[in-house]
N, C-alpha and C positions, 0 to 999 in steps of 0.2 A: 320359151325354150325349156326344157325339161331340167331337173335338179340333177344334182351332181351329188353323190355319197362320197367322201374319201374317210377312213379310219384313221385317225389321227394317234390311237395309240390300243393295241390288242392287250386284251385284258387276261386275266388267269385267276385258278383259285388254287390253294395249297397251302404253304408254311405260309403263306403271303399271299394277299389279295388284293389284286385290282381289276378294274372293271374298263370294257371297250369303251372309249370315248371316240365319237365321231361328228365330223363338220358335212354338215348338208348345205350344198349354195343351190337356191333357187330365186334369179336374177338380181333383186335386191336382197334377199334375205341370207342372213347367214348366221345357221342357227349352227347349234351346237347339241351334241347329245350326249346326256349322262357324265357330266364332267365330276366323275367320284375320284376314288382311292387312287393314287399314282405313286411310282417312289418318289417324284417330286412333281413341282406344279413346271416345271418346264417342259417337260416332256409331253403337256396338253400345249403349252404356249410355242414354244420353237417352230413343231410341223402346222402348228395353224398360222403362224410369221410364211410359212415358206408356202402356206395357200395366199398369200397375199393381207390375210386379216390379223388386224391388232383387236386385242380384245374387247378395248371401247365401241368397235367397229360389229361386234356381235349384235345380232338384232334378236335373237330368241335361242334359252335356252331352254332342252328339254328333257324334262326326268321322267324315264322309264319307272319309277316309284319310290318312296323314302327312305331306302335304306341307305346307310353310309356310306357305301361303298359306292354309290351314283350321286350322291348330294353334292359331298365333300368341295368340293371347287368351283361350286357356282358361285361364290360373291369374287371370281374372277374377271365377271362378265358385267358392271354397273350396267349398263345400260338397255341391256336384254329384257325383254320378256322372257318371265320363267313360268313354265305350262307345266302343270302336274293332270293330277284325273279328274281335278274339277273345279279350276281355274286358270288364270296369267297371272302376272303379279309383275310390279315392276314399279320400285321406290316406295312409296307410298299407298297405290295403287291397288286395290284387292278386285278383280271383274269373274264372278261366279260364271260356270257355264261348264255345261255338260264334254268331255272330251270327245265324245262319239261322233266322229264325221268334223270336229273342228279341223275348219283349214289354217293353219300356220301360216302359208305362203300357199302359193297359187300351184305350186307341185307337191304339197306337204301337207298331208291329213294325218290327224290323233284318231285311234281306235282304241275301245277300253277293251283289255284283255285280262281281266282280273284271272287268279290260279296262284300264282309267286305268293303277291297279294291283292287285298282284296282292291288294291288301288293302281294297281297296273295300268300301263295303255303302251301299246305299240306306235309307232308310226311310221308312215308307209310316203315313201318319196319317189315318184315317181322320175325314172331316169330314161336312158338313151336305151340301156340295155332290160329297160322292161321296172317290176316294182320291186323297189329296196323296202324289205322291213328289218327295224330296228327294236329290237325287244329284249325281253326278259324271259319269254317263252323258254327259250334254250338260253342254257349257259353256253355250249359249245356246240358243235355242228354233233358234236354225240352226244350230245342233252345235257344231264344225263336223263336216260329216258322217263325216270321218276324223282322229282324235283324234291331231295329229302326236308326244306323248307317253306315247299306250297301248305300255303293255306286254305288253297279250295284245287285239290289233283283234277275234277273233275272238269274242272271250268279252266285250268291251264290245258286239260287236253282238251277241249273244245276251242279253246283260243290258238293253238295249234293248228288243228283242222283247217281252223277260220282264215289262218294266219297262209297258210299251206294253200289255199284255193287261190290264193293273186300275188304271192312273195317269188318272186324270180333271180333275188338273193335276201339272204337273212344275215343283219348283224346282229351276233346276240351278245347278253350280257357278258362273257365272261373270255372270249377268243375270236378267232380271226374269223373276218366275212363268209362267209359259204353258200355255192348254189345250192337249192332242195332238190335230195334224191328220196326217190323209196325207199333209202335208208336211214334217212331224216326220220326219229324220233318222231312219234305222232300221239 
């Protein structure tokens, strides 16, 4: 059966910064995305209680890249797998490997999207209502259209495009879910 996206907490940026944290269930797996900055850690743990999961129960978390503000709350998850751009990790545990096409769970692939930074990766959860991507691409459904913190502008708009040819929603780093229109930042 196909994964399921729900947003567990919309992110912003301003006097104050926190980042979209979202739960992806794909049959057994119940990963997590980007568990950074929050005004508090309940606010990742309550709406993931009310998806049914405790956090021990998380099988794989996933960071869109290493800045603070997506880290912050992963040692919420012991027992997870934690996937960045070029590996998992989990306890002790270090297993190298390329993000590009990693399958997470059987509805959940890692794509490297470098632009933000050079370590980027989207991933792409395939649901009922077509392909969820989860990114850094956009901070918000209005970009903004030039990411005044990319490290590589050119390879975020290219991961855009990329991003753009199979995303049928986009959650991105910094605000609420959104369909892709012609207005979508490119």
């Amino acid at each position: 059966s196909p994964a399921e996206v729900h947003v567990l907490f919309e992110g912003y940026i301003g006097e104050h910064t926190a980042c979209t944290v979202a739960l992806i269930r794909d049959g057994e797996a119940a990963i997590v995305w980007d568990p950074g900055m929050v005004p508090l850690q309940g606010i990742i743990l309550e709406p993931l209680g009310r998806h049914g999961v405790e956090p021990q129960a998380v099988t794989d978390v996933i960071l869109s890249h290493h800045h603070p503000d997506h880290t912050m709350n992963v040692g919420l998850f012991p027992n997870a797998r934690v996937h960045d751009h070029w590996a998992w990790y989990r306890g002790d545990l270090w297993v190298t490997r390329p993000a590009e096409g990693f399958e997470v769970s059987p509805s959940v692939r890692l794509l490297e999207t470098p632009g933000h930074t050079p370590q980027c990766i989207t991933t792409v959860a395939g649901t009922r209502e077509g392909a969820g991507a989860l990114t850094h691409l956009w901070w918000t459904s209005e970009g903004p259209p030039e990411d005044p913190y990319a490290t590589d502008p050119p390879a975020l708009h290219d991961g855009r495009e990329r991003v753009l040819q199979i995303a049928d929603l986009i959650v991105p780093g910094h605000g609420a879910m959104f369909p892709p229109t012609d207005a979508t930042p490119r």
